[in-house]
N, C-alpha and C positions, 0 to 999 in steps of 0.2 A: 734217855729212853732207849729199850735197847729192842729194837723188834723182834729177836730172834729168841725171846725168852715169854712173849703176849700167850695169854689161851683167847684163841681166838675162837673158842668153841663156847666162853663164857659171852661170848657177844652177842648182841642181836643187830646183825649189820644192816639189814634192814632200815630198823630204828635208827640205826646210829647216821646211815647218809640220809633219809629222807629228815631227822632233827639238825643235822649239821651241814649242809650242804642245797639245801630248799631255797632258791632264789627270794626273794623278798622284792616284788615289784612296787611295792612302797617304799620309799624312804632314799636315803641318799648310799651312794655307790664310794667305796675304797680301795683302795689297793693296800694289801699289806704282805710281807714276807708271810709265805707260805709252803705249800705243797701239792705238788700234781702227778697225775699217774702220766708214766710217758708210755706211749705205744709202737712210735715207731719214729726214725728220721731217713727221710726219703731225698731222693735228689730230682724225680721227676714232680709234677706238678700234676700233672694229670693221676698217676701215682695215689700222689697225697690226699687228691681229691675225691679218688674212688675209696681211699679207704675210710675217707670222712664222713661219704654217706653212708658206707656201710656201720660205721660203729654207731651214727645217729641211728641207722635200721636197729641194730641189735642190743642201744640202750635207750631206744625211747619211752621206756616202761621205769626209767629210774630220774633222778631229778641231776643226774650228774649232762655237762655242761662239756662240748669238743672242742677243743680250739687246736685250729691249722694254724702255726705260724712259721715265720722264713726267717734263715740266719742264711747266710750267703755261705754256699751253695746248697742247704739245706731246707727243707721242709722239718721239720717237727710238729708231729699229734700226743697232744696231752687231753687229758680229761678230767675234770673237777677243779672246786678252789676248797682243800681243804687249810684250816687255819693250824692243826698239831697234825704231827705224822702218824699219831695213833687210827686220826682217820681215815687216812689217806690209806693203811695197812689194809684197813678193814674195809675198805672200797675197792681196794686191788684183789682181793679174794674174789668178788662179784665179776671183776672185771677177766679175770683169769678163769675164771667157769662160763664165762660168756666166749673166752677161745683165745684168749689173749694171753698165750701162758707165760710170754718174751717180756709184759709189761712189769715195769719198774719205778716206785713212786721219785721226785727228784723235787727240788726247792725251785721255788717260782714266785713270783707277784702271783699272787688270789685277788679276788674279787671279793669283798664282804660288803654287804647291806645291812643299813643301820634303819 
């Protein structure tokens, strides 16, 4: 896949994170190699936590998903579990018009509901 070649003008990214990315509180939970948008890697804590509630303020209108986590001596915020990178492209568009222009998608364990 090569992102630098997508029209992403032919998408509707809308459609594409609320059908591929919509939690599913039924059914059972997986972990699989995936993809997440990263936002930032921080070394304060306090830090990482204000900017956690700030990106839940500024994407609580979307079905994507924050997660703070810590690698020694790091904070990392990532957001979403997408399963291809194609999605993950087209959800960092959303997230970069929300203010986020640094953010970068990167492979991760996802979350998928079966």
């Amino acid at each position: 896949y090569d992102h630098d070649n997508i029209n992403f003008n032919q998408l509707n990214k809308s459609e594409v994170i609320a059908e591929t990315i919509k939690p599913n509180s039924q059914g059972s939970r997986k972990i699989l190699k995936g993809w997440r948008i990263q936002i930032a890697v921080l070394q304060h804590f306090e830090h990482a936590r204000n900017l956690e509630i700030e990106l839940n303020e500024k994407l609580n209108d979307t079905p994507l998903t924050v997660y703070k986590t810590f690698q020694s001596p790091n904070y990392i915020l990532r957001i979403g579990d997408f399963i291809s990178k194609e999605e993950a492209a087209t959800a960092l568009i959303l997230v970069k018009e929300r203010g986020y222009v640094d953010a970068w998608f990167v492979q991760d364990n996802v979350y998928v509901y079966e």
